[in-house]
C-alpha positions in Angstrom: 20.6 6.2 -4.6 21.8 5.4 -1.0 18.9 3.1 1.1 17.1 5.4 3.8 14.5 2.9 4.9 14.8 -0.5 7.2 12.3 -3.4 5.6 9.3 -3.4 7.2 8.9 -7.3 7.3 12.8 -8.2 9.2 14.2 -4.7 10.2 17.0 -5.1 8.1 18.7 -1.6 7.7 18.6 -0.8 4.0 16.7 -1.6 1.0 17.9 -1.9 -2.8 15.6 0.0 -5.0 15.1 -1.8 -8.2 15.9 0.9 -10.7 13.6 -0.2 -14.4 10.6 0.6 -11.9 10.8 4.3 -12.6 9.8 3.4 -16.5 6.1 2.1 -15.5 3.2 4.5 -15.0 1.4 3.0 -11.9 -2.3 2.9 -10.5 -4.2 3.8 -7.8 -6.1 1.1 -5.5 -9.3 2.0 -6.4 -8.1 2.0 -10.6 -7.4 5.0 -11.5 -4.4 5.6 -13.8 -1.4 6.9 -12.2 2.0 8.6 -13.1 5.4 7.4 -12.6 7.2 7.7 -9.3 7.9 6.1 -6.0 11.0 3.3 -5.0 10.5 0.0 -5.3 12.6 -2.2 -3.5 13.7 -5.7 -2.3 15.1 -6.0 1.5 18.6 -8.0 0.6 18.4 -10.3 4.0 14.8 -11.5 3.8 13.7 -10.4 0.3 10.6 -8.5 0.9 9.1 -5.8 -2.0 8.3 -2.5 -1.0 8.1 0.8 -1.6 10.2 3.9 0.6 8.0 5.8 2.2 9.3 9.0 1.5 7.4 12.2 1.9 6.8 12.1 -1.8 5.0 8.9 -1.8 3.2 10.2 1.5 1.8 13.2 0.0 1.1 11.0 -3.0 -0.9 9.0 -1.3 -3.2 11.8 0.3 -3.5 13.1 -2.5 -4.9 9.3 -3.5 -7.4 8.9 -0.3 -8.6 12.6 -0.6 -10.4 11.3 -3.7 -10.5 7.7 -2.8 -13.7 5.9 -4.8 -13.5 2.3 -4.4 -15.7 0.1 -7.0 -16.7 3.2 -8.6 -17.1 1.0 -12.4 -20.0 -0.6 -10.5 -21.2 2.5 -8.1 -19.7 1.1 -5.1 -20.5 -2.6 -5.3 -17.7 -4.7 -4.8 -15.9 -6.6 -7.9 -16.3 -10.7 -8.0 -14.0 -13.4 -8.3 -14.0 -16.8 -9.2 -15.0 -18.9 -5.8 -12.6 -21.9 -6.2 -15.0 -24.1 -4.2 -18.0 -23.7 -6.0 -17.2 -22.3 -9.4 -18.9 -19.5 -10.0 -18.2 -15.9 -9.7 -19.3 -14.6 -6.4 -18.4 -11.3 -4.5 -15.1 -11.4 -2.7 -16.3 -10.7 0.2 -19.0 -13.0 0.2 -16.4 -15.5 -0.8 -13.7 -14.9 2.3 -16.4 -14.6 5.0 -18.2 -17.8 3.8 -14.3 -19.6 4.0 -14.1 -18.2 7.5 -17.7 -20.0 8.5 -16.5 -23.0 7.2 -13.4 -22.8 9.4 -15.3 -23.0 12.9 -12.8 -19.9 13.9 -16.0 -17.3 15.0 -18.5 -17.7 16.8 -22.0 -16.5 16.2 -22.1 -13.9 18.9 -18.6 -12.4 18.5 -16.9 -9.1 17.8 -15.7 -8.0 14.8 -14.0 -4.6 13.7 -13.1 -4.2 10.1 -9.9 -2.5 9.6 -9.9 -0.1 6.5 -13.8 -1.0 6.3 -14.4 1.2 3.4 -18.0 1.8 2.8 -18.6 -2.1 4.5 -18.2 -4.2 1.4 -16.7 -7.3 4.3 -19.1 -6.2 7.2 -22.3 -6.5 5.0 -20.9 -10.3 4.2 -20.2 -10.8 7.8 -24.1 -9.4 8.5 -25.4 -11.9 6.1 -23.2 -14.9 7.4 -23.4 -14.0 11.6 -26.8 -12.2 11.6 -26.0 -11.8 15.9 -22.4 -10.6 15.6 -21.7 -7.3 17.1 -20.0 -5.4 14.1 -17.2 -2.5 14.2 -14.9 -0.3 11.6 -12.3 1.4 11.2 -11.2 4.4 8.7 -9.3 6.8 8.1 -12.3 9.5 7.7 -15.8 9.0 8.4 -16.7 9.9 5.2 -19.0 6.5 4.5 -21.0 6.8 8.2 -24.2 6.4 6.4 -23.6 3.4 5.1 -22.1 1.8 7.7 -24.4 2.5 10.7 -27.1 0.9 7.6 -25.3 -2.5 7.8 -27.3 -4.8 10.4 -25.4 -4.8 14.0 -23.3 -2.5 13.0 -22.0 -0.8 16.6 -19.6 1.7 15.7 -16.9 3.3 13.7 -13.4 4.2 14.4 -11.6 6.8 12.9 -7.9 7.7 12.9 -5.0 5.2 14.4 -5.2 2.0 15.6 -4.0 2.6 19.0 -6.8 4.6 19.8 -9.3 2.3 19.5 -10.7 1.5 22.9 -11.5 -1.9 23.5 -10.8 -5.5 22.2 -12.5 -8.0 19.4 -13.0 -11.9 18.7 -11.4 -11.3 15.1 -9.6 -8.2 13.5 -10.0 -8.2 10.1 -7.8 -6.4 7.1 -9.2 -6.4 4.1 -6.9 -5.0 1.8 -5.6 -2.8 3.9 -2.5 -4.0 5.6 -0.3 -3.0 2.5 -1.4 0.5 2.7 0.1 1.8 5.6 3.2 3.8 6.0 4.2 1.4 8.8 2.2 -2.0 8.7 4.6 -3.6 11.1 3.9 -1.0 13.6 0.1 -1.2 12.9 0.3 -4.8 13.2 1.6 -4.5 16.8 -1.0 -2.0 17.7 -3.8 -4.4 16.5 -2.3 -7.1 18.6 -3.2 -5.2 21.9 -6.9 -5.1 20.6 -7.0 -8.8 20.0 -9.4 -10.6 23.2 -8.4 -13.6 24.8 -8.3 -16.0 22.1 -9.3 -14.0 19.7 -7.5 -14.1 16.5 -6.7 -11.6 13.1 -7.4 -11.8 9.5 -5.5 -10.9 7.0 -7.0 -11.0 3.1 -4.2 -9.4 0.4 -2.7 -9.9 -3.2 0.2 -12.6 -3.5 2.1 -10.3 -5.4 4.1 -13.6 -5.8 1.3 -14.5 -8.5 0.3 -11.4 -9.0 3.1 -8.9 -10.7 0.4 -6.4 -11.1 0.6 -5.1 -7.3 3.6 -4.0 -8.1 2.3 -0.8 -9.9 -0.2 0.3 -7.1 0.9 3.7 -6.4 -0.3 3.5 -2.8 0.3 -0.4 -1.8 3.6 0.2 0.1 4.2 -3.6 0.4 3.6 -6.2 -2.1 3.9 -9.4 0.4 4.1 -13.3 -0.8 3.1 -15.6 1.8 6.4 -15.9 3.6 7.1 -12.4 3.9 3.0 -11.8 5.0 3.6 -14.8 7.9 7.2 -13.4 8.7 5.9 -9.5 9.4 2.3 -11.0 11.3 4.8 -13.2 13.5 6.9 -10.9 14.5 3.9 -8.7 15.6 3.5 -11.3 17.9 1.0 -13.4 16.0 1.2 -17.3 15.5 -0.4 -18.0 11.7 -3.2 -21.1 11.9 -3.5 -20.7 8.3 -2.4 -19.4 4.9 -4.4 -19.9 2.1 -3.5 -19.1 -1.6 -7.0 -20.7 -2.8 -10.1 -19.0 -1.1 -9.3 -16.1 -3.8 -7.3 -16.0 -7.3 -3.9 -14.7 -6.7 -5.0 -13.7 -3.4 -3.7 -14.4 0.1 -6.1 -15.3 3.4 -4.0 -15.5 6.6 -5.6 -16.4 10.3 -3.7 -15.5 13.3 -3.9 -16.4 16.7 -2.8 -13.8 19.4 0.1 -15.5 20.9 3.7 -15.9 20.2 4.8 -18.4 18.3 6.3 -19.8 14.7 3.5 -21.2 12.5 4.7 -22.7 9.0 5.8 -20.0 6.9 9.4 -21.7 6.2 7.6 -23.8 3.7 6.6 -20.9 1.4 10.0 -19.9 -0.4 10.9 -16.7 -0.7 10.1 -15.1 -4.1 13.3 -12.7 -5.4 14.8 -11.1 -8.4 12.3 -8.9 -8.6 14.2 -6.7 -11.5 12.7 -9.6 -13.7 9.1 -9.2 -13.0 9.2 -5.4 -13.6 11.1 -5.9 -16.4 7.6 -8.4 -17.4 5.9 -5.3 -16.7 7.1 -3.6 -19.1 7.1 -5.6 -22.0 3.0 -6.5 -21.1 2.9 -2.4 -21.6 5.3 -2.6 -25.1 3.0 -6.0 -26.6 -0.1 -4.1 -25.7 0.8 -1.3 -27.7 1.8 -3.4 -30.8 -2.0 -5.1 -30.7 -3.2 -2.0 -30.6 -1.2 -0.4 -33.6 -2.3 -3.7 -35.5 -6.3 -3.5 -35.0 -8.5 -1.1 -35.6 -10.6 -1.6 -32.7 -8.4 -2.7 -29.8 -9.9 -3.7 -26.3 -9.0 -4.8 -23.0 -10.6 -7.1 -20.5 -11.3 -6.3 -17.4 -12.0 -3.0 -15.6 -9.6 -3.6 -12.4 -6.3 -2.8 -11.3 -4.0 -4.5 -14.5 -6.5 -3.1 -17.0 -6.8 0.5 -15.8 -2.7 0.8 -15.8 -2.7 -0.9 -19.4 -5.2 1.3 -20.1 -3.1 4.5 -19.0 0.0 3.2 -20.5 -2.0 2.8 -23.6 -2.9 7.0 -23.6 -6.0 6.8 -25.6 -5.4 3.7 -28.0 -8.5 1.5 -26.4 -11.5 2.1 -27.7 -13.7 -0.7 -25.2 -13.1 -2.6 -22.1 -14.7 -5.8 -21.9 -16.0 -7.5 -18.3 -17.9 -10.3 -17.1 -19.2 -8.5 -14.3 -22.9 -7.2 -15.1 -23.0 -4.4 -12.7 -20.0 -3.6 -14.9 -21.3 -3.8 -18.7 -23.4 -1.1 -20.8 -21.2 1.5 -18.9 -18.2 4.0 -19.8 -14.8 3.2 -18.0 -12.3 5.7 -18.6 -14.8 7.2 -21.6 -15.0 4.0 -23.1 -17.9 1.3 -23.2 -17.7 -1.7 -21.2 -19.3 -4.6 -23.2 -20.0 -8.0 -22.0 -17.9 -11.0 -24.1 -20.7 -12.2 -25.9 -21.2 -8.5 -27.2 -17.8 -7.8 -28.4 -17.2 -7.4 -32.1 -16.3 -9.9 -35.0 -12.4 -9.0 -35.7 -11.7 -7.0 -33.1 -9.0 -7.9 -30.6 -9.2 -7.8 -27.0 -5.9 -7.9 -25.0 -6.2 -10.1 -21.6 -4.9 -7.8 -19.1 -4.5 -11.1 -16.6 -1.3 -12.7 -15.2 -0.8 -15.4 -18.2 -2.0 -18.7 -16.5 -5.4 -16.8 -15.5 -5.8 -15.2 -19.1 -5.0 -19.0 -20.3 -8.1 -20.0 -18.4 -10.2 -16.9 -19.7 -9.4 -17.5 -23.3 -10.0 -21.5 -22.8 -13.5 -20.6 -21.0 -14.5 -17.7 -24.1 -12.9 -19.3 -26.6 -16.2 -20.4 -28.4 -17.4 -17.2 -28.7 -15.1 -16.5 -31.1 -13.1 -13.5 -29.9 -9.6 -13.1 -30.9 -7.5 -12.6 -27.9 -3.9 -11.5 -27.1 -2.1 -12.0 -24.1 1.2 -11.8 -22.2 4.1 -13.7 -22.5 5.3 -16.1 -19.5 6.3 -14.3 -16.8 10.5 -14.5 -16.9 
């Protein structure tokens, strides 16, 4: 298969697809099982994984944002995560704008827009935290109006490109959003003409570096580690303050000023070999099944991103999903009941559809309830 796309991150002419890929079913951002398809690719001169754009994967992913229904499992309220500072599980966007308080890097009065807002999961944080900022979005559609124009100084939303948008803000931020576009490098540029004096951009995404399961997202074009997300924001003509692999489990959060200059990406190295990690992929799919042909009840924890695609590489061998998450329990996901840990059943076994150093934690914090847990092998 001959390359037909430059890398998005250096310009390099020419990606190398990484072949195995086309033996994974994938999933869609807002988890929803997914068939196989797309190119998945490393850039040979800088390393960067990504997807081709092709008009395949473009009508794929319309096909994707026509029906787009983020958090659905919990009618539209965001998932949580574990808040490294304090312990607890919080909602991510709580947890990111509360980070960016801490950092001194907005002031009270200032102007943000939201890029890929949704329904306003991140502007409803930033209401809470900066009750006097003047609050902005932008979407594709303008399908989620009502909700926005709800949120408390909300001003306005924005719909279609970047370019358009018609004046300039304290802080820009992308909330997983940045990987979705056909051309983020181009985006990027565009944002940094509606950047004020001073003003700066944030960036939240996975670390597909820790977290192989961004790999299969049918409409995530890139799949950046914290070198390559630095590399593509500097050469938009950004200078990175900060990159933080903490604030959110195998998460990145990245602050930019507008102005030229080289912040201190060289220090992250450059995650390669990618043909490993899908070849992971596939053998988390292949254990999965063997649980499953061994029990006969067979669950799955979580009811996110790696748990949906187990789920449809599974093809009807769950029978429950188990998640912390309240607004989550005592519901069907994909026909099956979600149950809370302390309600799943004596002998059952529950596979941890986590990156194996998080399900390592899970089944060390569960572990006295007795639930027999499988999960996957070490990555490589």
């Amino acid at each position: 298969m001959a390359a037909q796309f430059d890398c998005q991150v250096c310009g390099h002419a020419g990606l190398r697809p990484i072949a195995s890929f086309s033996n994974l079913k994938r999933v869609t951002s807002d988890c929803k099982p997914f068939a196989q398809g797309g190119v998945l690719s490393e850039c040979p001169a800088c390393g960067a994984t990504q997807k081709w754009p092709t008009p395949d994967w473009l009508a794929e992913i319309a096909s994707i944002y026509a029906d787009y229904t983020p958090y659905y499992q919990a009618e539209g309220v965001e998932q949580i995560v574990m808040d490294s500072a304090t312990g607890t599980l919080q909602r991510r966007s709580d947890v990111i704008v509360s980070r960016l308080k801490a950092s001194k890097a907005l002031a009270p009065s200032a102007r943000v827009l939201d890029v890929g807002c949704g329904s306003g999961a991140t502007l409803k944080a930033f209401a809470k935290e900066y009750p006097s900022a003047q609050l902005f979005g932008n979407e594709l559609d303008s399908r989620d109006h009502s909700h926005l124009y709800a949120i408390p100084g909300f001003r306005k939303l924005y719909t279609g490109a970047a370019s358009e948008i018609d004046q300039q803000f304290d802080l820009i931020t992308s909330i997983h959003s940045l990987e979705h576009f056909a051309s983020p490098f181009a985006v990027l540029r565009q944002l940094r003409e509606k950047v004020a004096p001073g003003g700066r951009l944030f960036i939240q995404l996975y670390n597909s570096a820790e977290n192989p399961f961004d790999l299969l997202i049918a409409d995530h074009l890139m799949h950046f580690t914290p070198r390559t997300l630095a590399q593509i924001v500097e050469r938009a003509g950004f200078c990175v303050e900060s990159l933080e692999t903490g604030w959110v489990p195998k998460e990145m959060s990245l602050l930019a000023r507008a102005s030229a200059g080289r912040g201190g990406y060289e220090t992250y190295p450059e995650l390669r070999g990618r043909e490993k990690t899908v070849k992971w992929l596939i053998s988390v799919a292949d254990d999965a099944a063997g649980f499953a042909a061994q029990t006969d009840a067979f669950g799955i924890f979580g009811t996110s991103i790696a748990a949906t695609w187990l789920a449809g590489s599974l093809e009807g061998r769950v029978n429950f999903f188990v998640d912390e998450d309240p607004l989550r329990q005592s519901r069907l996901y994909m026909g099956k009941p979600v149950l809370s840990p302390q309600r799943v059943p004596a002998g059952n076994t529950v596979f941890l559809a986590l990156v194996p150093n998080i399900a390592a934690n899970v089944r060390r914090r569960l572990e006295p309830l007795g639930i027999r847990f499988a999960a996957p092998k070490p990555i490589g």
